[in-house]
N, CA, C and O of each residue as an XYZ file, in Angstrom:
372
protein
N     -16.167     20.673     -2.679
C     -15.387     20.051     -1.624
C     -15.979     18.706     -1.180
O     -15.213     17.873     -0.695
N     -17.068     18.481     -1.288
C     -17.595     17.276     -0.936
C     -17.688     16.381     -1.597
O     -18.023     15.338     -1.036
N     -17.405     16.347     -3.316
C     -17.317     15.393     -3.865
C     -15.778     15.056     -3.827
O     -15.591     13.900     -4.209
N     -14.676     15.683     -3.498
C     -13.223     15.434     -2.740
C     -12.932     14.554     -1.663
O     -11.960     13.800     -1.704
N     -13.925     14.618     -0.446
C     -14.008     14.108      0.531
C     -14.908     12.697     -0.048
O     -14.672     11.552      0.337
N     -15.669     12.963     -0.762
C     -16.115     11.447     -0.982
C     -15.120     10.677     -2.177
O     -15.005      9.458     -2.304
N     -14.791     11.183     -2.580
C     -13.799     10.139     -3.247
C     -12.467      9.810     -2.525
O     -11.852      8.746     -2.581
N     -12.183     10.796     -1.920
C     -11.168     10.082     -0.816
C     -11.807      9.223      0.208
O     -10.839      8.656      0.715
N     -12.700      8.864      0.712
C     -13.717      8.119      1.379
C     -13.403      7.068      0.798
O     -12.771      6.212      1.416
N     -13.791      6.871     -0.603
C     -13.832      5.756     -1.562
C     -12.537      5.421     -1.412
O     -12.545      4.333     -0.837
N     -11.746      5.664     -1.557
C     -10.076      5.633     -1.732
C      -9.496      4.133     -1.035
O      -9.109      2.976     -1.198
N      -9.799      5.229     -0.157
C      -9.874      4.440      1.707
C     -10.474      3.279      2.287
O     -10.211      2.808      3.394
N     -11.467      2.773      1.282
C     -11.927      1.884      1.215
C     -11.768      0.942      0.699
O     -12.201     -0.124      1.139
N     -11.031      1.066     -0.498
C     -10.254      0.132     -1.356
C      -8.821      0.396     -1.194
O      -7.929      0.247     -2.029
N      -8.730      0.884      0.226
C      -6.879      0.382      0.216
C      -7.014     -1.585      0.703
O      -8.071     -2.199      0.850
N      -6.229     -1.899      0.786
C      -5.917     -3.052      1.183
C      -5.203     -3.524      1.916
O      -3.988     -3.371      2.037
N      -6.260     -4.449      2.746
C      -5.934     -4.567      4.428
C      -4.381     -5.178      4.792
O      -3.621     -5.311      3.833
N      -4.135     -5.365      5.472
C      -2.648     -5.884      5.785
C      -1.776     -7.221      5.317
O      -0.602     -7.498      5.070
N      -3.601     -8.146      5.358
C      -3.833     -9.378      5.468
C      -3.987     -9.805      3.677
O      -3.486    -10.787      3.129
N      -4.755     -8.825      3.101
C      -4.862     -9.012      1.679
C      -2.952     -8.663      1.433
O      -2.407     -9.650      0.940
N      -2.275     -7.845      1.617
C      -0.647     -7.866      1.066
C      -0.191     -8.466      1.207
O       0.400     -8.987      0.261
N       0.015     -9.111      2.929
C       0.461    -10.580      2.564
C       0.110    -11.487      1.684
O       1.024    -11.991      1.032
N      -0.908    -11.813      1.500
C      -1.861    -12.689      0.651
C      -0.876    -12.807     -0.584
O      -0.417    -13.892     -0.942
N      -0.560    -11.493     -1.264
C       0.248    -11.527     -2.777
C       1.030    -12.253     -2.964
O       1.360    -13.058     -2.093
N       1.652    -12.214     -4.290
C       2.813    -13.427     -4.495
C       4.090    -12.674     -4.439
O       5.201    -13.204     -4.453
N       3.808    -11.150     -4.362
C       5.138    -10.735     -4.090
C       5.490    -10.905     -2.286
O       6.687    -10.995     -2.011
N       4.556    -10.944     -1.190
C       4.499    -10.773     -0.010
C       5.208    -12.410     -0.022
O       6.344    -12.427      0.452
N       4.850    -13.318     -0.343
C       4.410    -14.552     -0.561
C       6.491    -15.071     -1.193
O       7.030    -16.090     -0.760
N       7.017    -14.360     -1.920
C       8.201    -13.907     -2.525
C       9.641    -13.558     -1.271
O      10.710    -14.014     -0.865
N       8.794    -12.560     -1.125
C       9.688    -11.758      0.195
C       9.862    -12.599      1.178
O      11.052    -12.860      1.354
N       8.829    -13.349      2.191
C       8.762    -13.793      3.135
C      10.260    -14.733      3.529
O      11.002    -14.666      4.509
N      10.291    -15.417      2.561
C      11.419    -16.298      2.704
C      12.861    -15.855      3.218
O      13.615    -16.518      3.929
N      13.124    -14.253      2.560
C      14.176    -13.417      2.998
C      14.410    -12.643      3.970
O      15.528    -12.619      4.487
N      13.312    -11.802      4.435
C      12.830    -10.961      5.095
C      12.062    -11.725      6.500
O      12.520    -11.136      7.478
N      11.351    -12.503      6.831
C      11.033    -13.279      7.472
C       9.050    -12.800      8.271
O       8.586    -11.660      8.247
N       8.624    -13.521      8.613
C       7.082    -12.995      8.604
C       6.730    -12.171      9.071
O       5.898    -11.452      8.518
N       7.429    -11.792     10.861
C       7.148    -10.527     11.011
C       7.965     -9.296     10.767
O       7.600     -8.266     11.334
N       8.747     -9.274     10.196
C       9.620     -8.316      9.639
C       8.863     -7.778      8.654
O       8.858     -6.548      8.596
N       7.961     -8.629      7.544
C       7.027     -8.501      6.386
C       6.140     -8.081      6.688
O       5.756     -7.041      6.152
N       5.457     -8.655      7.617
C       3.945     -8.027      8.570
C       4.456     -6.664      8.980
O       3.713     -5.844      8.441
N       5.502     -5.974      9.778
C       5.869     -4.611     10.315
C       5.831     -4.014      8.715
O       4.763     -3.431      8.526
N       6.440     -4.009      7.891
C       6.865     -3.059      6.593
C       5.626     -2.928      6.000
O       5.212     -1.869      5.527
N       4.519     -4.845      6.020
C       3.144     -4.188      5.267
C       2.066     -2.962      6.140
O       1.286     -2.149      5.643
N       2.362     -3.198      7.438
C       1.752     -2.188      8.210
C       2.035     -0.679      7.750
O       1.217      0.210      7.512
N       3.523     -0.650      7.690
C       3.847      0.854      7.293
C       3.490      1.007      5.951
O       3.265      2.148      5.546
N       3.384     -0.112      5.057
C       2.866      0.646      3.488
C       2.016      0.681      3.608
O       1.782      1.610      2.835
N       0.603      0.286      4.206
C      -0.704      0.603      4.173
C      -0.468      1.533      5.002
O      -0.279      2.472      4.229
N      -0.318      2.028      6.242
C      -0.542      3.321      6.999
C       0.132      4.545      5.905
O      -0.606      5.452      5.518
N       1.313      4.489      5.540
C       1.959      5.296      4.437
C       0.460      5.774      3.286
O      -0.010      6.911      3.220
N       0.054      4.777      2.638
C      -0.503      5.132      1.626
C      -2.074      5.605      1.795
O      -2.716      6.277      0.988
N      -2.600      4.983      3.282
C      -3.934      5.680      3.960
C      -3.712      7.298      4.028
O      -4.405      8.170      3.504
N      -2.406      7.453      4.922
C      -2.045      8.821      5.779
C      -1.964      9.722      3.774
O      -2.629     10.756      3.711
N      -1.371      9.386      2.682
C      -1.672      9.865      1.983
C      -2.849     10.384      1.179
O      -2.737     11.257      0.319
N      -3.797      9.888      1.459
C      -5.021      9.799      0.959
C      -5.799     10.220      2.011
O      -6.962      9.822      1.940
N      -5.573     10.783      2.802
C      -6.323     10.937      4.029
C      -5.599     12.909      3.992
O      -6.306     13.810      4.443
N      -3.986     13.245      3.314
C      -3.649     14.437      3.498
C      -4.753     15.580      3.090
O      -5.603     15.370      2.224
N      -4.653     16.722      3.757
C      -5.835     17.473      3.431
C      -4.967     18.520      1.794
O      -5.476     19.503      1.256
N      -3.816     17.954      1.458
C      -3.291     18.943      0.215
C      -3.656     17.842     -0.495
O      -2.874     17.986     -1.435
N      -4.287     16.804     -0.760
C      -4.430     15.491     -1.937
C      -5.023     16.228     -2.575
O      -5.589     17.256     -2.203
N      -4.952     15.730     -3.724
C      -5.742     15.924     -4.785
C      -5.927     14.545     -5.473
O      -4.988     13.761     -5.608
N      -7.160     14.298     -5.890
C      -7.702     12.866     -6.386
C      -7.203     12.964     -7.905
O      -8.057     13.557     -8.565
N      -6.344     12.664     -8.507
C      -6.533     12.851     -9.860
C      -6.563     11.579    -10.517
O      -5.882     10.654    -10.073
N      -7.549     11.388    -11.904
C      -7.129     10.521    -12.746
C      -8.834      9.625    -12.418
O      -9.515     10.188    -11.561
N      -9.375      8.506    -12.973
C     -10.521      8.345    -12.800
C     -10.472      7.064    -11.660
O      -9.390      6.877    -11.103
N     -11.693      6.132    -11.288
C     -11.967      5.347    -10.292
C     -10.725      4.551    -11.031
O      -9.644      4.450    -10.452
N     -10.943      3.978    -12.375
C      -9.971      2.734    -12.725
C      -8.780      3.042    -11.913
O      -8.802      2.404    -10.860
N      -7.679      3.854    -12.050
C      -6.767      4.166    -11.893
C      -6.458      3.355    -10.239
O      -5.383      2.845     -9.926
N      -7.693      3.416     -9.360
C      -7.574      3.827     -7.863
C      -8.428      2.227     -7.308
O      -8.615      1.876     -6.143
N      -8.718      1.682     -8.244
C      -9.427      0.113     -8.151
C      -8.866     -0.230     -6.981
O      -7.846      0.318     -6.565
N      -9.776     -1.602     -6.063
C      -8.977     -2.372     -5.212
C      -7.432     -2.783     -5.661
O      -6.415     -2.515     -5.022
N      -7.501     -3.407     -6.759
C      -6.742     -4.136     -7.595
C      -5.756     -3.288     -7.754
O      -4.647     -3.651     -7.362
N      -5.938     -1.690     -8.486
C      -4.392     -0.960     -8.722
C      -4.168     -0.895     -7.687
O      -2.966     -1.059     -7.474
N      -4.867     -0.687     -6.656
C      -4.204     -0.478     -5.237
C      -3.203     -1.585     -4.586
O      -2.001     -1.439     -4.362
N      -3.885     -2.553     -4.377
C      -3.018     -3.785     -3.872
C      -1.788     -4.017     -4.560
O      -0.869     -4.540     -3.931
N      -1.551     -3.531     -6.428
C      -0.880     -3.757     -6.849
C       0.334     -2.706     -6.291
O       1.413     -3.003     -5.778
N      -0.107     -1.682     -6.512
C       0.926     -0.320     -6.004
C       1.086     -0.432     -4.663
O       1.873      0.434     -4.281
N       0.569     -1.324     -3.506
C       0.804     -1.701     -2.003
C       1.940     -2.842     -2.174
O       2.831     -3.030     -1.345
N       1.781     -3.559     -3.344
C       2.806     -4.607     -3.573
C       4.000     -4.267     -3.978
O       4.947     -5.026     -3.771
N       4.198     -2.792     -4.776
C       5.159     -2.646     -5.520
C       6.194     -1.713     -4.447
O       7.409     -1.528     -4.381
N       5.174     -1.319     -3.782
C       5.578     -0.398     -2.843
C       6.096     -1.486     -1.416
O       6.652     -0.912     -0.480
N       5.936     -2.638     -1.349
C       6.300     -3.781     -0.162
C       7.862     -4.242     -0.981
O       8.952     -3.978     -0.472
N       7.738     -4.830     -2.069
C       8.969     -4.824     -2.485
C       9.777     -3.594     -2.470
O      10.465     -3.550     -1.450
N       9.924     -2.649     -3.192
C      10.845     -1.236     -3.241
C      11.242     -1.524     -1.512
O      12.387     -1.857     -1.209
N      10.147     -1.349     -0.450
C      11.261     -1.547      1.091
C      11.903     -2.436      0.997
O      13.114     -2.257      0.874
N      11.557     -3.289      1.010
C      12.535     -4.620      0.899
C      13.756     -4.424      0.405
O      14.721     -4.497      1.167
N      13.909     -4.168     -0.829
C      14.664     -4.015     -1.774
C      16.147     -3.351     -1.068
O      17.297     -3.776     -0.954
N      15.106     -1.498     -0.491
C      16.032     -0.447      0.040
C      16.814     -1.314      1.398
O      18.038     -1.233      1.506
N      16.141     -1.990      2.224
C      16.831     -2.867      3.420
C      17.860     -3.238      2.909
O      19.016     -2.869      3.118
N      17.399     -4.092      2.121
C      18.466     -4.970      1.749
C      20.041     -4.577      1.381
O      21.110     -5.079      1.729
N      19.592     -3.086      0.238
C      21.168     -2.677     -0.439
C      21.260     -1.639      0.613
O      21.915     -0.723      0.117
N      20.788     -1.217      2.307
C      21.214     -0.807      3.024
C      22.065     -1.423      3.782
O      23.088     -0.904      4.229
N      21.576     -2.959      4.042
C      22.210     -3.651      4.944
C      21.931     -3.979      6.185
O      22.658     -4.432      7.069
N      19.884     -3.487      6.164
C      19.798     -3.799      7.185
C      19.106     -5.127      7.280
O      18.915     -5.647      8.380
């Protein structure tokens, strides 16, 4: 159990801050449509979304460090900032 808790530790550490998603070129993409703080609210909820996942006590860590890098992370925080976007949009809101 404790090597569980430390790799979710690790996890958590390489999510990426609010400030690094904006930073991207997809954040960087969006902005223009969506507008800055509309972008800033949605990156808040994909990082809290993907912490509160990694933080669930049913996780399971699978797959090795590569998989879970700063880098895949920010990327899957990016992919996951567009997909909202996206859903707004063909909602209509």
């Amino acid at each position: 159990m404790p090597e569980m808790e430390a790799s979710k530790s690790k996890l958590l550490r390489a999510l990426p801050s609010v400030d690094a998603l904006l930073r991207t070129e997809t954040a960087r993409a969006l902005k223009v449509s969506v507008g800055a703080q509309h972008l800033t609210q949605l990156a808040r909820a994909i990082t809290d979304e993907m912490r509160a996942g990694f933080q669930a006590p049913s996780t399971e860590i699978a797959g090795n460090d590569s998989n879970h890098s700063r880098e895949s992370l920010l990327n899957e925080a990016a992919r996951r900032l567009e997909l909202a976007c996206r859903r707004e949009a063909a909602s209509g809101l």
